[in-house]
N, C-alpha and C positions, 0 to 999 in steps of 0.2 A: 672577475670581481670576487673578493671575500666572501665567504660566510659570516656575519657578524658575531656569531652565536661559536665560532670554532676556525679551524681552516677550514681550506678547499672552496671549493664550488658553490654556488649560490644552492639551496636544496625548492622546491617547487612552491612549499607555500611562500618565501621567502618572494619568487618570482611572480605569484598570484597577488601579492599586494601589491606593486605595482599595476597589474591590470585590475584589481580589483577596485581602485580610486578612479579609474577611466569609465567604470560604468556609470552611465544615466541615470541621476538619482530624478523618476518622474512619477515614482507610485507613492498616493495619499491613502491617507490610516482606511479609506471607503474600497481604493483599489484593491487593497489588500483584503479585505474584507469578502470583496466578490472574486475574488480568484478564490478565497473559503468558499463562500456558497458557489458558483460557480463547478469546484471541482467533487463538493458533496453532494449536491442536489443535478443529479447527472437526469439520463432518460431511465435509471432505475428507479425513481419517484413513482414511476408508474406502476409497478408492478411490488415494489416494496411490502404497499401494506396489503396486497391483497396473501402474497406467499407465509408474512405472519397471523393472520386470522385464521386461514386453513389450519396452523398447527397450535395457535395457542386460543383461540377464538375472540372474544372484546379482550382478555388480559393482555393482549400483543400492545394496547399501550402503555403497559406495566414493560416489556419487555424492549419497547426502545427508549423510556425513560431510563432504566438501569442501563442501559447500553450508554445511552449519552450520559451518565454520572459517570461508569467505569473510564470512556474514555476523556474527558473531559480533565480529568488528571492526567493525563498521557498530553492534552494538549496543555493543559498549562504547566507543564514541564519545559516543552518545547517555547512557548510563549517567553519564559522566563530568558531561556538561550539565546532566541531569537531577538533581545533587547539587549543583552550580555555584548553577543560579537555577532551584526549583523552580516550576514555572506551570504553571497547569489551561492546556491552546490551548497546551502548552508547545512542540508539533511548531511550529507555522506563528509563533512569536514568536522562537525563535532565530535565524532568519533574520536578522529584523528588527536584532535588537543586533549583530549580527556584519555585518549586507551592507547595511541601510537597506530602502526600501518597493517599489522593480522587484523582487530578489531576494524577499523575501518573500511579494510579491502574488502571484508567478508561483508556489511553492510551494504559500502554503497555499491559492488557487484548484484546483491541480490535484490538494491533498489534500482539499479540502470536496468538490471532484466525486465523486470517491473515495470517502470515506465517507460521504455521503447515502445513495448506491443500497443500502450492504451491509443497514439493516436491513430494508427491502422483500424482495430478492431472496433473503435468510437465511426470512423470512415465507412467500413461497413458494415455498420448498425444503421449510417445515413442512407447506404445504395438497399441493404435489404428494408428499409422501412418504403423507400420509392419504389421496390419492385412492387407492391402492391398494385400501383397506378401505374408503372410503365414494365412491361413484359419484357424477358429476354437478359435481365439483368443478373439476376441467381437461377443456378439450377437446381430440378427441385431434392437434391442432396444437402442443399446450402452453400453449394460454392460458387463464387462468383464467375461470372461467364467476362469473356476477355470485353464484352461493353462494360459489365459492371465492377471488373477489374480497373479500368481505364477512369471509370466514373469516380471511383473511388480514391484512385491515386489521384484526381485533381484537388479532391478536397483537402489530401492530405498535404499537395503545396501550397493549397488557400492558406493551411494553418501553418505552414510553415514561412510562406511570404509576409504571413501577420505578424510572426515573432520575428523577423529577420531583420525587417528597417523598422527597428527601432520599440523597445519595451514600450513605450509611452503610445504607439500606436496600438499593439496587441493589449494593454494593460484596457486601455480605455474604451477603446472596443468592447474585452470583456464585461465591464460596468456597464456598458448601453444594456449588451445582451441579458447581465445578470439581472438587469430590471425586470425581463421576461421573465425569465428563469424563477426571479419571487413573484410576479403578479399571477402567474398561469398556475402555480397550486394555491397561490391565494384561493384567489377567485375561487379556483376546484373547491378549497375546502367553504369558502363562503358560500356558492352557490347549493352544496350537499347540505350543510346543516340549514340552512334557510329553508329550501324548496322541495326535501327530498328523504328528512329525517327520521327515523324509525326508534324511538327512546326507548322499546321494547327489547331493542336485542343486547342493552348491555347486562341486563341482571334478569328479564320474564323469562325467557326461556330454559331449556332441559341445559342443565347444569352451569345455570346462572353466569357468573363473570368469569368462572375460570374454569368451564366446564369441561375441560381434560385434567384438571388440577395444577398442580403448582411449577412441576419440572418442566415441563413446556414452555413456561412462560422465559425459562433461562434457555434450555434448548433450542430456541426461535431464534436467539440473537445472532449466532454460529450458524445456525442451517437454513434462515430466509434472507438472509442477505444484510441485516440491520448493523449487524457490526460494521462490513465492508462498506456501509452506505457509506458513514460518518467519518472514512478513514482520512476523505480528500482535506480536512483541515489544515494539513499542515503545508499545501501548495504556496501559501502567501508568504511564510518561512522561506523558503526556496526562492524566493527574485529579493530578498533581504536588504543584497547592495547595490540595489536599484529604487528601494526607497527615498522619499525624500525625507522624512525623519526613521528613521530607521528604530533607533532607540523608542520611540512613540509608538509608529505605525503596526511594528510589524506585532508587537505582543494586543495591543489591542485590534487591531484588525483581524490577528486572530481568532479571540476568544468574542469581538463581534459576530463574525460568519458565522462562527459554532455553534455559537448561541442563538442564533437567527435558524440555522439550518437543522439543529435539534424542534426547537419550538414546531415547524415546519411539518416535519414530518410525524411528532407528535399528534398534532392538530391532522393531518391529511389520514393518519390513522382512526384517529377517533371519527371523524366527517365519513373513511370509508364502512366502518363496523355500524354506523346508524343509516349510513343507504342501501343496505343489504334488503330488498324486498324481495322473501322467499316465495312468495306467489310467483314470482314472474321467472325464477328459477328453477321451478320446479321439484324443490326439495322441501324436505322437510325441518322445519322451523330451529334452528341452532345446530343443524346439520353442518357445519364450518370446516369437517374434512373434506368434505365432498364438495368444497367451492369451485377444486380446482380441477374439476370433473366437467363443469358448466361452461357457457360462453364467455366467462370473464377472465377465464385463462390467457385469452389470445387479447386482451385489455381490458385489464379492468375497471378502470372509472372511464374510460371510451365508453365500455359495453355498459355498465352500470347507468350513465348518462341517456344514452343511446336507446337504451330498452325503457326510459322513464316514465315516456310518454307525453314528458313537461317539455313543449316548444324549446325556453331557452337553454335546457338543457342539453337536448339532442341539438341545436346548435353550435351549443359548446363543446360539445364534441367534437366536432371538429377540429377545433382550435386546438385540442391537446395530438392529433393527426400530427399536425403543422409544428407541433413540441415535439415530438419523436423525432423527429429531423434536429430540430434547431438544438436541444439541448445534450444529445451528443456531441455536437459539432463545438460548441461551446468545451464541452473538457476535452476535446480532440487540440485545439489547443492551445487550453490550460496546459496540458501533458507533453507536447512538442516542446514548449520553453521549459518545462522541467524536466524533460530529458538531457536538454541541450545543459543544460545549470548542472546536470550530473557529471555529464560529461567533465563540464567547465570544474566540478568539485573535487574531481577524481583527480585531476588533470595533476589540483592545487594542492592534492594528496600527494600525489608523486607515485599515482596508479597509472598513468596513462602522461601519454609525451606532451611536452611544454605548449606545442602549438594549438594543444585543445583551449589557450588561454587567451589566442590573438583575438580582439575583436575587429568588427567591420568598423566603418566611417560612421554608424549609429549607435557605437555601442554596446552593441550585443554579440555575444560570444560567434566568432564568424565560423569553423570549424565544427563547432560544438553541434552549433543549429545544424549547418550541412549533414553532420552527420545521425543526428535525430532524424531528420529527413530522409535519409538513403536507408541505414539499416532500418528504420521503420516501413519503409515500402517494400521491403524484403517481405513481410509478410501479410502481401496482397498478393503473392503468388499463388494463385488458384491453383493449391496444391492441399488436398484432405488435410492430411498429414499437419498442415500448419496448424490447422486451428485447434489439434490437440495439442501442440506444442503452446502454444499461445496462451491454451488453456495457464498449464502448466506457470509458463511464466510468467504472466499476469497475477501469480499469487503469490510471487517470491517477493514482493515488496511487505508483504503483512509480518516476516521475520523485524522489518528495518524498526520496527517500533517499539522493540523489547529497550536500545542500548539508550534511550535520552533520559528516563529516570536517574541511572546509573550516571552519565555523564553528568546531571545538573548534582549530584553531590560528591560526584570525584570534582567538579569544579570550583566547588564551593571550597574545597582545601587548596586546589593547586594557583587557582587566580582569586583571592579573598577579597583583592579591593579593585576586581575589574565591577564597571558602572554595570548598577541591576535595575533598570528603569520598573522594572516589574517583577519581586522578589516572592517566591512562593515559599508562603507561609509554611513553618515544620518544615521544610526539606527534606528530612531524611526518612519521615513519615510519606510524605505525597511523592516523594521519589522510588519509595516502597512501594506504595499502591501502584502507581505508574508502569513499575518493573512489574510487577503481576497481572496487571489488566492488557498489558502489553506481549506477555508471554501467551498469555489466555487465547490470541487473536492466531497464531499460526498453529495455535496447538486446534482452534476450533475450524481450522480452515478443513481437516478429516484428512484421513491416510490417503485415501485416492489421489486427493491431490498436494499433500504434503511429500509424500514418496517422488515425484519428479520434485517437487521445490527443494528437496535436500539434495537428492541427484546434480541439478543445474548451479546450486550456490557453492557446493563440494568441487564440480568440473572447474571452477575459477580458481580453486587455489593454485593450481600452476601458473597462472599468471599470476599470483603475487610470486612465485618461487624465481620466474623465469624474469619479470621484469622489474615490480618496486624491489624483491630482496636484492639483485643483482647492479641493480643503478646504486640503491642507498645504502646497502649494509654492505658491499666489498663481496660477494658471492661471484665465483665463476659463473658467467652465463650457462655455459655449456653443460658445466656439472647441473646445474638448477633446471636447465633442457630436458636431460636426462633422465632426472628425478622425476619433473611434472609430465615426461610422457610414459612411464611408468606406474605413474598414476591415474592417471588417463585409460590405459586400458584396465588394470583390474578394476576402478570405478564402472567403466562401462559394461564389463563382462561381466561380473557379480551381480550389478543392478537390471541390468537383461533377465538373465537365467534364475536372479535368486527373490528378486521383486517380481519384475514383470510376468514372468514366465508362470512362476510359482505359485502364484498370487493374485495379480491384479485379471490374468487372462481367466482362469476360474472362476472369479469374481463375475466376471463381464459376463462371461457366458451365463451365472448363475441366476443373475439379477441387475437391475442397474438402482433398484430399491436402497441398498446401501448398508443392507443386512441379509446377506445372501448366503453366506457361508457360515459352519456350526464350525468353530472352535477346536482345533487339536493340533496334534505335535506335527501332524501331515506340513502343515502352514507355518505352525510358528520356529519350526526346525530352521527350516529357509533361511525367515525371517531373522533368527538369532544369529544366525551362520556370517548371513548377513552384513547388520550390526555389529560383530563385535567384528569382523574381519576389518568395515570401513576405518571402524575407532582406533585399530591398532595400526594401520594402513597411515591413517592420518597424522596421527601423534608421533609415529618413528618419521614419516617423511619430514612432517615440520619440525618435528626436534635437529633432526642430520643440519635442516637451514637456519635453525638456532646456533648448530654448531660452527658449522660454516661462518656464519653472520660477525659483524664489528660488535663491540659493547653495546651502541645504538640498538643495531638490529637485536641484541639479543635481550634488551630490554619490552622491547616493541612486542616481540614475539612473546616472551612469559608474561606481558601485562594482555595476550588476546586466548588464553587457552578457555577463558570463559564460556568464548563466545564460541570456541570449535563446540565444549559441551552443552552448550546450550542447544545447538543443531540437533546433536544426536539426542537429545533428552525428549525434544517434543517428540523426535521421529517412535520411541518407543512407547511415550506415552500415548501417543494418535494409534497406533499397532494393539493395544489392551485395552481402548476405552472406547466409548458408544460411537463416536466421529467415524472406524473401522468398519469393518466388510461383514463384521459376524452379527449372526442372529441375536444372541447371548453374550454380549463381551464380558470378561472376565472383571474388568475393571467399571463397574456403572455407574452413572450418573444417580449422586452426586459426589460420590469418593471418588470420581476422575478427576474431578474439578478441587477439590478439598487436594488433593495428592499434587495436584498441576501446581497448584499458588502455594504449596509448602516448599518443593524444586526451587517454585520461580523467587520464592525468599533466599532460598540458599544459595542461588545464582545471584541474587541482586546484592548481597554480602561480600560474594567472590568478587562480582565485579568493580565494586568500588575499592576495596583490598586490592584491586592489581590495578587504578586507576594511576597515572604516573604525570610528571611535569613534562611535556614533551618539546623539544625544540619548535617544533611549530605553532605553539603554543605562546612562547616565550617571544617570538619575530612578533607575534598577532598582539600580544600585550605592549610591545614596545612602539608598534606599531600607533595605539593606540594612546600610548603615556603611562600606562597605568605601569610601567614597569622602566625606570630609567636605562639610558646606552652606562655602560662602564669608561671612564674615561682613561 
């Protein structure tokens, strides 16, 4: 059959809206909502607010208030999209209609890595929270023993047999459970300020409310977790065309969850900094570094409960036991079905082969899930080795949030009278901010573990060379073989010998502090060597499949060079600024941060500048009406 849009062959998103009308529209504006909270308010609730009081003291609820304004533009960006052109894979397909297939490949690769690991490592967060109570399960390295190997891989087909028949089962599921999930830090934080409150420790104390000063209170958001907390918002985005009002549901059930699951942790903040009773810790009164020296390291509103000496307290501690279980298992799979939805996006990108788009007799993407399922139990191989890898790619999803700014105002030119159920006000202002709070997020994730995220997101591009250039843009396979396994090994040799070797292993051995190393050319020689080796590496291979490539292809490729520089821009920023290994960084806080969102304006310029109309774009509008067939 035709192309309608040209000759030849049907192109993938073209074949994705036929399966994309076959999905089960069963999730309400609520469903959606709790797959938000749900995917935000994980088993890191627990331990959230204790890791930002340590470093910023009571201001830490100054520091997840600005964290949920900075991203709250990021989400009502997405909000906006998400009512525009609602699509299950809808993260890693935006891309596509706004930037072409370098821009999106590079995305939704470094969002598929990203979300494979979470439901394994959610699974064994279930078996080590049980090894407490049943022996034999972890060994005491952390790695799981072939019981708690086994134990763990069931969980992970629970969560996989809950997305498989049928969204409407897995959706509403999640809503039972996300009732827990809000009643259990309710409660937490009801029960703390009622029965357990100390009004003393936001301002009596040695250096009152922000008694290490002001930079901390920014520094907190990046280095205890609070950013990452609030990332899960845009899960309810992701099953889009399986809503039943789509254009309704999915931008408010958005910015419901958000909004629910900021307030949240707000609140569970302020409830943990007033049940701080330093008698019973043995420290000294507004001592807030030294928290994490105490018993409440290993739980803290458990141990905080637990040491109260109030009945229903220590009670209640228990109950949040029984949440260290239940609210992993919960985003274990939130995260299966959006893996499988990546799959399914990539597929409809024309990253990956047509069958990742078959669904089963319920509806839901049959391959896609499958194979959420297998490569995610890849890594329950009780092998060390994994979980630093894990590490690793578990953080490549925090790049995927820079391009939806940029996308909500390349679309505002290229589709003007597509339906905006939910229209964000100033556009090109909130799409600014957006692109910069968004850039802020992988530049604050630190070198340590930004150096493998650049590594893992760069190893993919040969799979755009070898497989979407060579299906869609007329490139020889062979040639584009060639190419990406020549990139492949100087990637892997360089980043051995000239990161890891050079760098990261000194590092380790010096300290795991995070400032272990003083500053000189010994380190940043590597480092430069590096860098500019990868950048020129990268830009002649992808220029040659520029060359190579149809007018299409070589459209697609000069509207993604953005986004190749955007990779390498965090990478040197994180290498010079406080996130790094040195004692001293050259670049400090707060001109790292002033210097990061000046880049990230200049990137967000570029990118709307190479923003283009893209054939898949054009199928999805016509699709839709807003663009008529040519008679």
């Amino acid at each position: 059959m035709s192309n309608p849009t040209g000759s030849g062959p049907k192109i993938s998103t073209e074949k994705a809206e036929t399966t994309d009308k076959q999905l089960r529209k069963a999730l309400n504006v609520f469903d959606i909502a709790y797959l938000v909270i749900g995917a935000v308010i994980g088993s890191g609730w627990l331990f959230g607010s204790f890791y930002a009081a340590s470093v910023s003291g009571p201001a830490a609820i100054l520091s997840w208030t600005i964290a949920g304004i900075f991203l709250i533009f990021v989400a009502l960006s997405f909000a906006e999209l998400g009512g525009m052109i609602p699509k299950s894979g809808a993260i890693v397909r935006y891309p596509q209609y706004s930037h072409g297939s370098l821009t999106s490949f590079i995305f939704a690769w470094a969002y598929l890595l990203g979300a494979i690991t979470v439901p394994p490592v959610e699974a064994e967060a279930v078996v080590t929270y049980m090894s407490s109570y049943v022996p034999g399960l972890v060994t005491p390295t952390g790695v799981l023993t072939l019981t708690g190997g086994l134990i763990a891989f069931a969980f992970l087909t629970f969560f996989f047999l809950l997305n498989y028949f049928g969204v409407h089962v897995m959706g509403k599921t999640n809503t039972g459970v996300g009732w827990w999930k809000l009643i259990i830090p309710i409660l937490t934080i009801a029960l703390l300020l009622g029965l357990f409150f100390h009004p003393t420790n936001f301002t009596a104390l040695p250096g009152g409310f922000t008694p290490y000063g002001w930079a901390p209170v920014f520094l907190a958001i990046p280095t205890t977790g609070i950013a990452f907390a609030y990332l899960g918002f845009r899960q309810g985005i992701e099953y889009g065309g399986e809503a039943k009002n789509p254009q309704r549901d999915l931008p408010w059930g958005t910015i419901i969850g958000f909004v629910i699951s900021m307030a949240i942790y707000i609140l569970l903040q302020v409830s943990f900094i007033g049940a701080i009773d330093w008698s019973k810790l043995s420290l000294k009164p507004g001592d807030w570094a030294d928290l994490t020296s105490t018993a409440l390291s290993s739980g803290p509103f458990y141990q905080i409960m637990k040491i109260s000496g109030i009945p229903i307290l220590m009670a209640f501690a228990i109950i949040l036991l029984i949440d260290a279980m239940v609210s992993p298992s919960g985003t274990g799979w939130i995260y299966t079905g959006t893996s499988a939805r990546t799959f399914y996006g990539m597929a409809a990108d024309g990253h990956l082969p047509d069958w990742f788009l078959h669904l089963n007799r319920w509806k839901v993407p049959k391959w896609a899930t499958i194979a959420a399922w297998l490569v995610g139990a890849l890594f329950l191989i009780p092998y060390p080795a994994w979980v630093y890898l894990a590490t690793f790619i578990s953080s490549t999803t925090v790049t995927t949030y820079i391009v939806t700014g940029a996308s909500v105002v390349v679309l505002r030119r290229t589709a003007p009278n597509a339906p905006r159920p939910f229209k964000l006000p100033v556009a090109y202002l909130m799409g600014a901010l957006a692109f910069i709070f968004a850039f802020l997020i992988p530049y604050w994730a630190g070198f340590t573990t930004y150096w493998g995220v650049f590594a893992l997101i760069l190893a993919g591009l040969p799979f755009f060379y070898m497989y979407t250039a060579a299906n869609r843009f007329g490139i020889r396979r062979l040639n584009a073989a060639v190419l990406g396994i020549i990139y492949w090994i100087i990637l892997g040799l360089s980043t051995w010998f000239l990161i890891y070797q050079d760098i990261i292993v000194p590092y380790n051995a010096a300290s795991a502090s995070g400032t272990a190393l003083t500053f000189s050319m010994k380190y940043f020689t590597p480092f430069i060597t590096y860098w500019v080796l990868m950048l020129i590496v990268t830009v002649i291979f992808t220029y040659i499949i520029h060359m190579w490539a149809n007018e299409e292809g070589k459209r697609h490729i000069s509207s993604g060079w953005w986004a190749v520089a955007m990779l390498f821009s965090v990478l040197i920023l994180d290498f010079v600024g406080p996130f790094s290994v040195w004692k001293s960084p050259p670049l400090p806080f707060p001109w790292d941060t002033v210097t990061a969102a000046i880049i990230a304006l200049a990137l967000f310029f570029w990118s709307v500048y190479s923003g283009i109309l893209t054939k898949d774009l054009e199928i999805v509008l016509k699709e839709m009406g807003v663009i008529k067939e040519k008679k």
